[in-house]
C-alpha positions, 0 to 999 in steps of 0.5 A, a space after each residue: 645452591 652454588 654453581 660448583 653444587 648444582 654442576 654436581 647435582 646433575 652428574 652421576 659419579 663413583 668417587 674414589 677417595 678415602 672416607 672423611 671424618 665427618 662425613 655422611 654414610 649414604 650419598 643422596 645429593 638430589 634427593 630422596 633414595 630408595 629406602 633410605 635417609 636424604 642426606 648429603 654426598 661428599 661431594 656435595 657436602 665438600 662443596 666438589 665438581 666433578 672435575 675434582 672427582 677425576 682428580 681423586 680418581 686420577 690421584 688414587 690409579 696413580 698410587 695403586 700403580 705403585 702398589 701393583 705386583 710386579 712394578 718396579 719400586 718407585 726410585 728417587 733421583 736426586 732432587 725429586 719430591 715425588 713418586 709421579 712426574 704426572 702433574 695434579 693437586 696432591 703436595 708431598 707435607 713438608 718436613 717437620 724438624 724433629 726436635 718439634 713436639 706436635 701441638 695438642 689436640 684430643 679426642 671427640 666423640 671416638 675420634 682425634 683429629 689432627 693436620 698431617 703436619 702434626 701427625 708428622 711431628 707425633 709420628 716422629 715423636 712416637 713411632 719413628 723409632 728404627 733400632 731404638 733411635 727416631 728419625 725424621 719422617 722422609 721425603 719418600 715416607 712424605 710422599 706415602 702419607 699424602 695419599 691419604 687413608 691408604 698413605 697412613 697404611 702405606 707409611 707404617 707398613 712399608 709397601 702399599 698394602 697388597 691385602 693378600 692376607 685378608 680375614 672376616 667373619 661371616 654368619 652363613 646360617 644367620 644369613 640363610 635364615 634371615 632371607 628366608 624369615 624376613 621381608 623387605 622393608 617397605 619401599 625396599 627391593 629385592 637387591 637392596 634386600 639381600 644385600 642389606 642382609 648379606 651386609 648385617 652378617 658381617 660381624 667386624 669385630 669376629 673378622 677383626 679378633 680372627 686376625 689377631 688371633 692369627 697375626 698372635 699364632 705367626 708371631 710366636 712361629 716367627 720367635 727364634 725363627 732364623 729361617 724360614 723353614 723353621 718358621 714354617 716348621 714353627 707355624 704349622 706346629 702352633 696351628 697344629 696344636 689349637 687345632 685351626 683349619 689354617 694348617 692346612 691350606 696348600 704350602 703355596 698360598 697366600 697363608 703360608 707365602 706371606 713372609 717370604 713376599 713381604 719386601 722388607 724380609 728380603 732387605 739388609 736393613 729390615 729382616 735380612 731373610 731372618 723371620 725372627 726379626 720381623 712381625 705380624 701387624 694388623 689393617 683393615 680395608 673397608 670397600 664395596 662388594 658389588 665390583 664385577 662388571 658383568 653382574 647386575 646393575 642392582 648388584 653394583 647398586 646395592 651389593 653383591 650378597 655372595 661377594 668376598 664372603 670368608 672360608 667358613 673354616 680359616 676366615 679367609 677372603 679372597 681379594 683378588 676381585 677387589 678391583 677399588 671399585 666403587 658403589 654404583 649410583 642408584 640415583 642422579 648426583 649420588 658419588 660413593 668413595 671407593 674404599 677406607 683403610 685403617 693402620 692398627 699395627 700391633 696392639 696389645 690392648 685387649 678390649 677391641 672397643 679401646 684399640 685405635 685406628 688410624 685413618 684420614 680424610 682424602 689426600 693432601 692438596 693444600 692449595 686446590 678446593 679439596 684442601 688439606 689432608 686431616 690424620 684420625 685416630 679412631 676408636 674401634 667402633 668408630 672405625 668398623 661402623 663405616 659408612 653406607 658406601 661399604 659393606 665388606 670389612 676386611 682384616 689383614 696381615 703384613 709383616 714389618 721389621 721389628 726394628 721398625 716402631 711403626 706398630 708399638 704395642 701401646 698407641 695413645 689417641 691425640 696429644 696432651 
């Protein structure tokens, strides 16, 4: 084992960071686990210290900083490159001449996987388009994108995703009935037991179908819409006439608020308060549920079963204790990233199995041991399998412009 690992080994960590490709789902790096498989964490598998682990840390407070409620938007003074003056190892890419095709790269195994300098150049090819003309990726678009999975997300859909809008789908009776006519696997406890159960009751595709089916209701509202009264007046009829529980959340909820707090409505060059020229889009976040401080050590280990369930009714999740926290260690050296986010934008393909997500490893730093940030484009299942470091997958809904091409309806994994 090298120095860097065995410094690691010995240090419990929470790592915050977006998952990588590759990478294993359980972090176990010292050894054998309750109830689990041996297998490496990222850390250890990516050869990190824990110095590196702060940095990550580090990095990620600074972006959801930008992505708080309430902050003033980041400017750019002239010559500034970046949205921080804080020194650390994330490198804004350069630019990619927008005459450039990207270089080819194909899918593996549910999964393409590209540099982010080729996903610029494919984005600039593909989805740049504002107004029918591409564009070259900005430097603040540039500087989105370096953070990672959530900068994919960030650069397509505007602002840093807020994830007010959030749905899921949740099997209570399934649940009840499990606890009640199962038992834990050997060696397993009590926490890990309900906790697992809670986790298998989930059923990701339902959460994902439930936000398009939403997101589908909202865009027909939006349509000839040049108000947002109109649009409301649109929407409760849509929700009205397919009899969903939706209609009657209050007019003050995050539901019925959405457009009217989405940035870009309110711009000159976006919606211009003109809800028919915006569009529901689609992302997903994958986290962890055990956040709170005040529950359980087992709770933080293994889950918290009564955390971010949906309303059984509309499929809401409410987000607001979603803090970024990450799985507590369960055993010396074990490091869990915080949280995964995928950009799906506004598909038409019908089979969820054939949409595609994209996503990325960890933020880009070139230059130090973490290295360079990798783009993925991941089939469904590959997306909503996630990893042992999650166990709540959220879908949400943002609104663009749809003179943005940020969210076309047909996406094609890698490049020929």
């Amino acid at each position: 084992m090298s120095q860097r690992r065995k410094f690691l080994a010995f240090a419990t960590v929470g790592a915050v960071m977006c998952t990588a490709g590759f990478m294993p789902t359980v972090s176990q790096a010292a050894g054998n686990s309750e109830g689990g498989e041996k297998e490496g964490s990222y850390a250890e598998t990516h050869d990190l210290t824990v110095a590196d682990v702060k940095s990550i840390n580090a990095l990620n407070a600074r972006g959801l900083a930008v992505g708080q409620p309430g902050k003033p938007r980041a400017e750019f003074p002239p010559g500034a490159s970046s949205l921080f003056r804080a020194a650390d190892d994330r490198v804004t890419p350069p630019a990619e001449p927008l005459n450039r095709m990207p270089d080819a790269y194909q899918p593996y195994g549910g999964r393409a996987t590209t540099v982010v300098g080729n996903y610029i150049r494919k984005w600039q090819q593909v989805y740049s388009q504002r107004d029918g003309k591409a564009q070259q990726m900005t430097a603040e678009q540039r500087e989105k994108l370096s953070y990672g999975c959530v900068g994919v997300t960030w650069a397509n859909s505007g602002p840093y995703p807020t994830n007010s809008l959030a749905f899921a789908s949740f099997d209570e009776n399934k649940y009840k009935n499990d606890l009640k006519n199962t038992r834990p696997r050997s060696g397993e406890t009590q926490a890990e037991f309900e906790g697992r159960i809670a986790k298998d009751n989930f059923d990701e595709a339902k959460g994902f179908k439930r936000a398009r089916d939403v997101a589908s209701t909202m865009n027909k509202a939006l349509e000839n819409a040049h108000d947002e009264g109109t649009y409301l007046n649109n929407l409760k009829t849509e929700l009205s006439n397919s009899k969903d529980a939706l209609l009657y959340e209050d007019s003050r909820s995050n539901f019925y608020s959405a457009l009217r707090n989405t940035p870009s409505f309110k711009e000159r060059d976006g919606g211009n308060y003109d809800p028919s020229k915006m569009k529901a889009v689609v992302y997903s976040k994958h986290f962890w549920s055990g956040q709170d401080s005040r529950s359980s050590s087992e709770k933080r280990k293994f889950g918290d079963p009564d955390a971010f369930r949906p309303n059984q009714g509309t499929g809401l999740v409410d987000m607001s204790q979603d803090r970024n926290v990450p799985r507590s260690p369960a055993n010396p050296g074990e490091g869990w990233v915080n949280f995964d986010y995928g950009w799906f934008g506004a598909q038409t393909e019908a089979d969820a199995d054939k949409t595609i997500w994209t996503h990325a490893n960890h933020y880009h730093a070139p230059n130090s041991d973490l290295g360079a940030m990798q783009v993925y484009e991941s089939k469904f299942r590959n997306w909503s399998a996630g990893y042992a470091d999650f166990d709540r997958g959220a879908y949400m809904i943002t609104f663009i412009p749809k003179s943005w091409n940020t969210a076309p309806a047909k996406v094609m994994q890698g490049w020929s």
